[in-house]
PAZAPA-4460 file (N, C-alpha, C; in steps of 0.05 Angstrom, whole numbers, plus 32768, in hexadecimal, padded with zeros to 4 digits):
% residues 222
    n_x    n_y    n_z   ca_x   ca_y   ca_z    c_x    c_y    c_z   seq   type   mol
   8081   7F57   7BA7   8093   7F42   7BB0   8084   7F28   7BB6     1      X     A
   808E   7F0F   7BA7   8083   7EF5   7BB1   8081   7EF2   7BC8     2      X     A
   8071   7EE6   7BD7   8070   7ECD   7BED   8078   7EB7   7BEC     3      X     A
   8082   7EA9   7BFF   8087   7E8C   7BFF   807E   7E7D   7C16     4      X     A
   8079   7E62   7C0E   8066   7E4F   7C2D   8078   7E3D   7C2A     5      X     A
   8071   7E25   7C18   8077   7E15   7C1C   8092   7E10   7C0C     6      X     A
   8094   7E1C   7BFB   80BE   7E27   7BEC   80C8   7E31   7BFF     7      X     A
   80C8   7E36   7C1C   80DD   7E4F   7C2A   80ED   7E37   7C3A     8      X     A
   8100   7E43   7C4A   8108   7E31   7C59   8105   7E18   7C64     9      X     A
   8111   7DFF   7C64   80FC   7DED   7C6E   810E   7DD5   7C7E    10      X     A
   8123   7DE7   7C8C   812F   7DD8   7CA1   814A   7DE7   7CA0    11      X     A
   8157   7DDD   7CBC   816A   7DE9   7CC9   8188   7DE5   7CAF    12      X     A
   818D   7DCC   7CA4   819F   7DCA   7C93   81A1   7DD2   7C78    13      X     A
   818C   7DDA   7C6C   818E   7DEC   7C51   8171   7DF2   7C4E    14      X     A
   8169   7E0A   7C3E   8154   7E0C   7C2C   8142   7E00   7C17    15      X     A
   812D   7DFC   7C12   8123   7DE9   7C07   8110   7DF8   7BE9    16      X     A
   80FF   7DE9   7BE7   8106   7DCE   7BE3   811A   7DBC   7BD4    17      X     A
   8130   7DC8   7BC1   8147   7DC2   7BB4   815D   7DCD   7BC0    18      X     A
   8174   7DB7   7BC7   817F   7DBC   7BCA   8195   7DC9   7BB4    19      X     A
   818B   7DC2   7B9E   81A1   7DC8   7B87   8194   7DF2   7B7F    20      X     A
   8179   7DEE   7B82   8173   7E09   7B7B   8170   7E1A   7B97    21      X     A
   8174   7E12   7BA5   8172   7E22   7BBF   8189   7E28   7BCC    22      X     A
   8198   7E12   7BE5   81AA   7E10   7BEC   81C7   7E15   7BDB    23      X     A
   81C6   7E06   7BC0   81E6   7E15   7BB2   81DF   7E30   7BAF    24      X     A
   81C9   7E3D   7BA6   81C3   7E55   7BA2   81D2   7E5B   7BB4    25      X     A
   81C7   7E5E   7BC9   81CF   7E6D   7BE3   81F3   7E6D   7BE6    26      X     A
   81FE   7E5C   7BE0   8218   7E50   7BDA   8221   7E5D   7BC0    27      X     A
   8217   7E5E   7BA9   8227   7E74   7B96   8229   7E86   7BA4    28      X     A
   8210   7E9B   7BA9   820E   7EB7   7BAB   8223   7EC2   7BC4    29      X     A
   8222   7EAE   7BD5   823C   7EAE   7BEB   8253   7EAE   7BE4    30      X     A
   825B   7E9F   7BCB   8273   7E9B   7BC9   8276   7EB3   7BB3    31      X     A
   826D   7EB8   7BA6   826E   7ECE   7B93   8277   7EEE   7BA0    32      X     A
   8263   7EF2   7BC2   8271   7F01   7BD0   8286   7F08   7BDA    33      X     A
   8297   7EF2   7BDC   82B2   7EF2   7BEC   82B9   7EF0   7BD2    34      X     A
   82B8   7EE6   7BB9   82D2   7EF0   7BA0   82CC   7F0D   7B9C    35      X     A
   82B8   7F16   7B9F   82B1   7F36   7B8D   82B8   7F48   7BAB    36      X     A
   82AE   7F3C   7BC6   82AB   7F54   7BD4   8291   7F5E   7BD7    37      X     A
   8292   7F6B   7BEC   8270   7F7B   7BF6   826D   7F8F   7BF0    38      X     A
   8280   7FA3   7BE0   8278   7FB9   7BE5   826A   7FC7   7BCD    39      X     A
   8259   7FBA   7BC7   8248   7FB9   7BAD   8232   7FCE   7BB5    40      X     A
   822B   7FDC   7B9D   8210   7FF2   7B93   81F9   7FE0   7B95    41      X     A
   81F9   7FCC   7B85   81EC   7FB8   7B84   81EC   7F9D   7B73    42      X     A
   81D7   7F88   7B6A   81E4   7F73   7B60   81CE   7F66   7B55    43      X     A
   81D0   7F5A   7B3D   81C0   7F4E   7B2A   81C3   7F35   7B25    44      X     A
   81B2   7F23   7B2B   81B5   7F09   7B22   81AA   7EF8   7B11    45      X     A
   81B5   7EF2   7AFF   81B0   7EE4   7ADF   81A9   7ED0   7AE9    46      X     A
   818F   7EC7   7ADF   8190   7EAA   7AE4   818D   7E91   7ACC    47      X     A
   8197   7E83   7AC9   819A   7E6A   7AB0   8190   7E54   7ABD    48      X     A
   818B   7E4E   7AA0   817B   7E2B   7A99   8163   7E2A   7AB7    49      X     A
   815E   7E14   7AC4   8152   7E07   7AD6   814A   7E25   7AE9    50      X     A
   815F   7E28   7AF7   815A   7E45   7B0B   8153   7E53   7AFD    51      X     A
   8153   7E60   7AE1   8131   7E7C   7AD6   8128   7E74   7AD4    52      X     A
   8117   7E58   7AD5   8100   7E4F   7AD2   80F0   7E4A   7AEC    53      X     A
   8101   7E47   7B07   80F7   7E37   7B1A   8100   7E4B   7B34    54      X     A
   8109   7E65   7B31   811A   7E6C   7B47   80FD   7E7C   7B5D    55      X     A
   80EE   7E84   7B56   80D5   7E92   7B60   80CF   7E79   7B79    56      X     A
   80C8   7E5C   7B6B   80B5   7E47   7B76   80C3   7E45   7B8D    57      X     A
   80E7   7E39   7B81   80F8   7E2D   7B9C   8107   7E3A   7BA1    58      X     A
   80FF   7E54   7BAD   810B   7E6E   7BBC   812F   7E6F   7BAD    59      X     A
   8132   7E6A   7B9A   8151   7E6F   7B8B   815A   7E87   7B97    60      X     A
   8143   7E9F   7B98   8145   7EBC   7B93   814B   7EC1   7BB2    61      X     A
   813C   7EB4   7BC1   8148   7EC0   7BD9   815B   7EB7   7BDB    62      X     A
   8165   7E9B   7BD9   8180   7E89   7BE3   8196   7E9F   7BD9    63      X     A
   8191   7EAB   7BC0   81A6   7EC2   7BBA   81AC   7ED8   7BBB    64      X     A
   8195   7EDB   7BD2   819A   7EFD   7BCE   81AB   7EF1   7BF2    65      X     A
   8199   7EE4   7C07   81A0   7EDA   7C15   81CB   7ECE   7C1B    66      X     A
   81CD   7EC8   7C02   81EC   7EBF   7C04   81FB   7ED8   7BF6    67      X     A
   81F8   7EEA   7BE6   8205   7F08   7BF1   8206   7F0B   7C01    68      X     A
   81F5   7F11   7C14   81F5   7F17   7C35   820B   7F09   7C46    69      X     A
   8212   7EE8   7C3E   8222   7EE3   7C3E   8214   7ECA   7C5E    70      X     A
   81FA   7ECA   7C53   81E9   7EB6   7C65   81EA   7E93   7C58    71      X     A
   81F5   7E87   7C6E   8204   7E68   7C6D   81E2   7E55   7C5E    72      X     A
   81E2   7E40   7C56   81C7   7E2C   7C50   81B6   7E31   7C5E    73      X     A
   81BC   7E28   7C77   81A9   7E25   7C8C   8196   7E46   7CA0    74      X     A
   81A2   7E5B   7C91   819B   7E6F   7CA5   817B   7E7B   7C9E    75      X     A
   8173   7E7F   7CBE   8156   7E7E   7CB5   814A   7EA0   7CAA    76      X     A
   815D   7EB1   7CA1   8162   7EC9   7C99   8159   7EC6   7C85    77      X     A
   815C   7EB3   7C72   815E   7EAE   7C52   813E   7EA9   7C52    78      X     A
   812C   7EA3   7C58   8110   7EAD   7C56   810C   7EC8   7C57    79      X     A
   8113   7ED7   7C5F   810D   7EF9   7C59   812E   7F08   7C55    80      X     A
   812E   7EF8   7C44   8143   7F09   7C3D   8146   7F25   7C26    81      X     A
   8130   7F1D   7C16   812F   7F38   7C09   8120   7F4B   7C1D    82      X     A
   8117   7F4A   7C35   8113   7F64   7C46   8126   7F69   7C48    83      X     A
   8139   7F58   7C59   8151   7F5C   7C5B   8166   7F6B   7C4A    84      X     A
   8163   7F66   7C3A   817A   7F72   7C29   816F   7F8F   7C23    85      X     A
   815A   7F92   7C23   8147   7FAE   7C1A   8147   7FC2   7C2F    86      X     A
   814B   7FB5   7C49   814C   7FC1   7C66   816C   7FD3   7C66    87      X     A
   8180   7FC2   7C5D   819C   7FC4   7C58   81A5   7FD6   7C45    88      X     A
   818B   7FE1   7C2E   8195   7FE7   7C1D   81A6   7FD9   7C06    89      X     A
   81A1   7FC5   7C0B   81A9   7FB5   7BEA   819B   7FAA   7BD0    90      X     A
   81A5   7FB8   7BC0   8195   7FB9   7BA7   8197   7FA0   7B95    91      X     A
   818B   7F8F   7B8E   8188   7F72   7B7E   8170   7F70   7B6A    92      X     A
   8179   7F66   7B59   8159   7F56   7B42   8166   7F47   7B3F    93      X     A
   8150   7F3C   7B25   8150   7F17   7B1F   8147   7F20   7B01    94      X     A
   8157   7F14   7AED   8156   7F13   7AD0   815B   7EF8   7AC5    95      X     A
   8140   7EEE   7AB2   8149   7ED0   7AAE   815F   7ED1   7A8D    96      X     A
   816F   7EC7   7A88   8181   7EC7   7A78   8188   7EA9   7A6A    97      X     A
   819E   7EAB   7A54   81A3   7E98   7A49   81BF   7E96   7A48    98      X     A
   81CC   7E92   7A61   81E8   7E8D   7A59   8200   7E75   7A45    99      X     A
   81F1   7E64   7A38   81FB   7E56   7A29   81F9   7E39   7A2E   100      X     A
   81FC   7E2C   7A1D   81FD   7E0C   7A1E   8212   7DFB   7A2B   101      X     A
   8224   7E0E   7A27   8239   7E0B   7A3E   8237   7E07   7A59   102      X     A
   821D   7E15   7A6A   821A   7E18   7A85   820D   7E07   7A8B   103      X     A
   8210   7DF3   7AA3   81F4   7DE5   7AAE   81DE   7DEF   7AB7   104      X     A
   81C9   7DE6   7AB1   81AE   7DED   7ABB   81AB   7E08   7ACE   105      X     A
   81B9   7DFA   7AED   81BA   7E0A   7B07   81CF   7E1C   7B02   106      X     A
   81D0   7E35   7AF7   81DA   7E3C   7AEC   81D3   7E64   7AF3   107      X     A
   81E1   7E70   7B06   81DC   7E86   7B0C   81F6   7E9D   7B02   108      X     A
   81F7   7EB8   7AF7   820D   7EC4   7AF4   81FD   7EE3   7B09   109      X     A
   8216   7EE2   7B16   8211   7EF2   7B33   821D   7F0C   7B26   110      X     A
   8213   7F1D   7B27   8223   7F38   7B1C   821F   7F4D   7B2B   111      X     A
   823A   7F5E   7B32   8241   7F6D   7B44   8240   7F8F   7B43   112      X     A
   8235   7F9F   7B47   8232   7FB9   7B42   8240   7FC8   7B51   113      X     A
   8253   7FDD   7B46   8264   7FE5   7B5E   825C   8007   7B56   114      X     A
   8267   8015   7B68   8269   8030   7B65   827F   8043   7B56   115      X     A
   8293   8035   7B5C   82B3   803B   7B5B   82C8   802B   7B47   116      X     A
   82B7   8018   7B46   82C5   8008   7B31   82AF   7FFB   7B20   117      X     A
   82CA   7FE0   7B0E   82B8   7FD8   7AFF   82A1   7FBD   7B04   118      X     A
   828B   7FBA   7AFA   8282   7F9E   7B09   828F   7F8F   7B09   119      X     A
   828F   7F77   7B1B   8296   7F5D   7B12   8285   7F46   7B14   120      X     A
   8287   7F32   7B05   8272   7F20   7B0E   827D   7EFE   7B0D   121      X     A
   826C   7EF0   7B20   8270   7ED2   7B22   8258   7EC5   7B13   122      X     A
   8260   7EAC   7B05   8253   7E97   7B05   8252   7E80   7B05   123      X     A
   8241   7E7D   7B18   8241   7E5D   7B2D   822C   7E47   7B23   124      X     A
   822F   7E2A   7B23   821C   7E19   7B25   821A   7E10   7B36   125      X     A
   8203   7E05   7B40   81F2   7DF0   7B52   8201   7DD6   7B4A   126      X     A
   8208   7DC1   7B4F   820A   7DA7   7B45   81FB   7D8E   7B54   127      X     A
   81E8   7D97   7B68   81DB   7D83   7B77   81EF   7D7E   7B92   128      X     A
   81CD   7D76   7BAA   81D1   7D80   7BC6   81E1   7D91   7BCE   129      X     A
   81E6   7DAC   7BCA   81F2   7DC8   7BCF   8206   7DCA   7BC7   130      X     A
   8214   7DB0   7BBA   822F   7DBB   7BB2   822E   7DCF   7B95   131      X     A
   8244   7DDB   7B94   8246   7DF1   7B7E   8268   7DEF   7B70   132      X     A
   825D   7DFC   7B5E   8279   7E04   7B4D   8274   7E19   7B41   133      X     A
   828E   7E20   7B4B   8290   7E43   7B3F   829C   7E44   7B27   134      X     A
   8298   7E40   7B08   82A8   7E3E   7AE8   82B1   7E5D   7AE0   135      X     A
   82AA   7E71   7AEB   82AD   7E89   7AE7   82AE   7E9F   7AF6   136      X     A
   82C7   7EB4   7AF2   82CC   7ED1   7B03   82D9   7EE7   7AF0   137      X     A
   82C1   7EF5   7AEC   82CB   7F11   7ADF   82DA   7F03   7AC0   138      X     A
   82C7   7EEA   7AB2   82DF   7EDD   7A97   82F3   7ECE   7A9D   139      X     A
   82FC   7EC9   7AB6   8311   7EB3   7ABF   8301   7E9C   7AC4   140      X     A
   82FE   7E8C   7AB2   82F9   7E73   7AAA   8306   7E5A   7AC1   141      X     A
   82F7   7E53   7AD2   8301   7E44   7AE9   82EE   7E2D   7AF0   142      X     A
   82F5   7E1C   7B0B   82E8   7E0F   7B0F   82F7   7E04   7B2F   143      X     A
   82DC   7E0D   7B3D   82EA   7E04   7B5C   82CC   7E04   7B69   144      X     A
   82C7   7DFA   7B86   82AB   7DF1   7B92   82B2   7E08   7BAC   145      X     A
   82CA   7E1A   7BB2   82C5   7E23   7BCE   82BD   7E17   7BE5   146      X     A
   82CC   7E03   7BE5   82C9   7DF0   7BF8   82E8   7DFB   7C06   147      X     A
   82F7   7DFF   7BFF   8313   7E0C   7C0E   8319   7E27   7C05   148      X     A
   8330   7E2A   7C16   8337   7E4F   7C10   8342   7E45   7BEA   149      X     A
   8345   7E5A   7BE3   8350   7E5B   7BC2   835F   7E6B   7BBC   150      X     A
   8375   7E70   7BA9   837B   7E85   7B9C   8386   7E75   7B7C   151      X     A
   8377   7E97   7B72   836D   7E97   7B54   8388   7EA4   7B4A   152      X     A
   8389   7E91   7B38   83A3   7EAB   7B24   839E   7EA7   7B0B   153      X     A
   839C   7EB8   7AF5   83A4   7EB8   7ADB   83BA   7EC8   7AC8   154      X     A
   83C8   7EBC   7AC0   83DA   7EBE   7AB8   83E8   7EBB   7A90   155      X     A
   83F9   7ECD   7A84   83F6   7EC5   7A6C   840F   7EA9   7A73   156      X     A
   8410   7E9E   7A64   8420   7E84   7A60   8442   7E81   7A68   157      X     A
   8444   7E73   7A7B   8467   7E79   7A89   8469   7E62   7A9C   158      X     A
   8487   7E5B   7A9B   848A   7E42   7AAB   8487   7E62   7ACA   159      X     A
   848F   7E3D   7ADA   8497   7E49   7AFC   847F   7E4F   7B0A   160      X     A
   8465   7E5D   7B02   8458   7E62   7B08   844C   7E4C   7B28   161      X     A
   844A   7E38   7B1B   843E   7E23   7B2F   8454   7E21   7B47   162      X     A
   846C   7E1B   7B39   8483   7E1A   7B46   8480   7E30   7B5D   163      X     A
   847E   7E4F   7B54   847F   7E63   7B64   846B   7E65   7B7F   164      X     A
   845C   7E57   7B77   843C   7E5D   7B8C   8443   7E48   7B9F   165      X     A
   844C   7E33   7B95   8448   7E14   7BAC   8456   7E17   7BB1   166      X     A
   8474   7E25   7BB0   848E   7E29   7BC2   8480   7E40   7BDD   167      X     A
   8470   7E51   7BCF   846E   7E64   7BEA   8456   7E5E   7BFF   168      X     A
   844A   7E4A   7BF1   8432   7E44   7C00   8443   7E28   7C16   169      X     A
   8453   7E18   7C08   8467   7DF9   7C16   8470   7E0E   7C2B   170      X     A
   847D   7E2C   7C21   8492   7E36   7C35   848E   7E3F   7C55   171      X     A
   846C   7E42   7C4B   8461   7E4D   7C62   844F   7E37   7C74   172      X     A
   844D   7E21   7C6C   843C   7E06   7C71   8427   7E03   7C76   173      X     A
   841D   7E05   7C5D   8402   7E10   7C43   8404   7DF3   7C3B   174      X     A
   83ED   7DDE   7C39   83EB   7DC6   7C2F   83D6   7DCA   7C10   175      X     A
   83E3   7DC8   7BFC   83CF   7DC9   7BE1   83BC   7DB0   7BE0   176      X     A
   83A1   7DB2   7BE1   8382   7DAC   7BE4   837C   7D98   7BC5   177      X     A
   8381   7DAC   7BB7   8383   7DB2   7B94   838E   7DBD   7B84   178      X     A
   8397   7DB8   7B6C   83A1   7DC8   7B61   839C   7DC7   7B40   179      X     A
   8394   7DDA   7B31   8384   7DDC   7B1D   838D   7DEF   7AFE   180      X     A
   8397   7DE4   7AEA   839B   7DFD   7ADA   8386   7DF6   7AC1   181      X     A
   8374   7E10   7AB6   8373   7E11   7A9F   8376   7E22   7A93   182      X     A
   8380   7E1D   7A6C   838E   7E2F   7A60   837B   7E29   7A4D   183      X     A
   837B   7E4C   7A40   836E   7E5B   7A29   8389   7E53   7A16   184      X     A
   8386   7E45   7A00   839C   7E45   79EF   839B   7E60   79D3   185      X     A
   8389   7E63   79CE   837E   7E81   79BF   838B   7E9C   79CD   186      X     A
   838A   7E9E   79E3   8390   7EB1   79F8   83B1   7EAC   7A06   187      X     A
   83B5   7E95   79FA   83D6   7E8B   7A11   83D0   7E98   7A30   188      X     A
   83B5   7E8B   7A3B   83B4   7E8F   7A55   83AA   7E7E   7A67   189      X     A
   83B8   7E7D   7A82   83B1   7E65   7A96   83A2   7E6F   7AA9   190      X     A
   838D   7E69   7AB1   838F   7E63   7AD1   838E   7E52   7ADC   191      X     A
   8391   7E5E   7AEF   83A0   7E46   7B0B   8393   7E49   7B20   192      X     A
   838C   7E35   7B29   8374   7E32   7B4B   8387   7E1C   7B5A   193      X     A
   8386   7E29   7B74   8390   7E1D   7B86   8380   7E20   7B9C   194      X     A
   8379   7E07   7BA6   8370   7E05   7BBE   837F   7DF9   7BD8   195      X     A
   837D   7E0B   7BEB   838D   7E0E   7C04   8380   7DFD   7C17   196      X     A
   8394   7DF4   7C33   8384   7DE8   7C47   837E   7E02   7C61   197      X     A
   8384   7E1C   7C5A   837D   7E2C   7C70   8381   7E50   7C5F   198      X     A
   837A   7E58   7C6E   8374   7E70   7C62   838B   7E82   7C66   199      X     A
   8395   7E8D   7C48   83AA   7E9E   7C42   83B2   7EB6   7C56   200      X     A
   83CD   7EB1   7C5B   83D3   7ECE   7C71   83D2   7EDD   7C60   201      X     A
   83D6   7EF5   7C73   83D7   7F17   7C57   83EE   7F1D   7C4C   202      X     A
   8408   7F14   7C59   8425   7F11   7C4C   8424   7F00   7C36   203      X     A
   840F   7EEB   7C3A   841D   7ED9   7C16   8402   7EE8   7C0F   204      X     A
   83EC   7EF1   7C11   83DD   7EF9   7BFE   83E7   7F11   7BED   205      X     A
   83FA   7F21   7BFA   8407   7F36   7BEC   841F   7F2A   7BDC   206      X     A
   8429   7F12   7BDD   8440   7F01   7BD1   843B   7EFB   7BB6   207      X     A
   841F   7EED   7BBE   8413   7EE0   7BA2   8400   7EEF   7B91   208      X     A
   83ED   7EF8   7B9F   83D6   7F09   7B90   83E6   7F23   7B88   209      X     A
   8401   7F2F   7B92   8407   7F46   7B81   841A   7F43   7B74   210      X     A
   8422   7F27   7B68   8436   7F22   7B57   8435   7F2B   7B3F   211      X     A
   8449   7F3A   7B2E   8447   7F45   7B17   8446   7F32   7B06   212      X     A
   8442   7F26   7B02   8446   7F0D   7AEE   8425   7EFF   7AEC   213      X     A
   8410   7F0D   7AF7   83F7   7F04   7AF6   83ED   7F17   7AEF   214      X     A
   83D6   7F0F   7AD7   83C4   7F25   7ACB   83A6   7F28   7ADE   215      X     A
   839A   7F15   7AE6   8390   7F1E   7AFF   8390   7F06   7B14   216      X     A
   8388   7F0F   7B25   838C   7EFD   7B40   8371   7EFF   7B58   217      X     A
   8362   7EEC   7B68   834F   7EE4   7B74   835B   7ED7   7B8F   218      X     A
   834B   7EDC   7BA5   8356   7ECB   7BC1   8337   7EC2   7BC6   219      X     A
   832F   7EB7   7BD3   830F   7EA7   7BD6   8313   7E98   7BEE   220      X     A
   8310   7EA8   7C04   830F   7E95   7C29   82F2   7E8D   7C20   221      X     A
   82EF   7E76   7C3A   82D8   7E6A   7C45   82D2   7E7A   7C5D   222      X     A
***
């Protein structure tokens, strides 16, 4: 296992020395937890463009094993965090990869090992000073920063849909943040991201996320 001196932490508000390869790191791999869940075997992280080249120097690797854990920029955990996770029993590597021309540089695909089911996996970019965007979940082709609560829907092609969600979210006084569709025209399929100003009760999460009329569905608190 590497050492780190002068790549480890290097102040109270994020990880250093990049914020784009450190701190979003820490910020995918977090947000990737709350869409997939913890209750993972273990977990593999692909790394593209810029981050396989650079993730060793500017601790990328801890920032991510660190944000599974579900440890914020600034926590001073994320320097030993692969003890940590090893202490816990959680199983992680690092594989450098080529995910396409399509992806930016900072460019990580988080993948999820389960016992009981099937994997799933996120992939997130860096975009500079910690912000991130999540373009991908399990092939649902998206685009949101987790900066608010979310819910994910995909769907094959049908009016009402929008109609249906912002009536129950207005009904309950739910203010929409954002609101986002993109469609596979090959596939006749949409999704749809909505971003919330507070975090979904469990009565509309069972309203919306178990609606028959969705082929799959995602909720994503802060």
């Amino acid at each position: 296992m590497a050492e780190y001196g002068a790549f480890d932490v290097l102040g109270p508000i994020m990880i250093g020395p990049s914020s784009s390869h450190t701190a979003g790191a820490c910020r995918i791999a977090n947000t990737a937890a709350k869409i997939c869940g913890k209750n993972f075997e273990s977990v593999e992280f692909l790394l593209h463009g810029s981050f396989a080249h650079t993730y060793k120097g500017h601790g990328t690797d801890k920032a991510l094993v660190g944000g599974i854990m579900g440890y914020e920029t600034d926590d001073e955990r994320i320097k030993t965090s692969f003890e940590i996770a090893e202490s816990e029993g959680i199983k992680f590597s690092f594989k450098t990869t080529d995910l396409g021309e399509k992806y930016h540089p900072n460019t990580v695909k988080v993948l999820f090992h389960y016992k009981d089911q099937p994997d799933e996996y996120v992939i997130g970019t860096s975009i500079g000073g910690g912000a991130i965007v999540i373009v991908d979940i399990n092939g649902m082709e998206i685009e949101f920063r987790g900066e608010h609560p979310t819910i994910l829907l995909q769907y094959d092609e049908q009016q009402g849909v929008i109609a249906y969600v912002s009536s129950l979210l207005a009904g309950n006084s739910y203010n929409i943040e954002s609101i986002n569709t993109q469609k596979d025209k090959l596939k006749n399929l949409v999704t749809l991201t909505i971003e919330i100003d507070r975090e979904l009760s469990d009565d509309l999460k069972n309203a919306v996320l178990k609606a028959e009329r969705f082929n799959a569905t995602k909720y994503v608190g802060v």
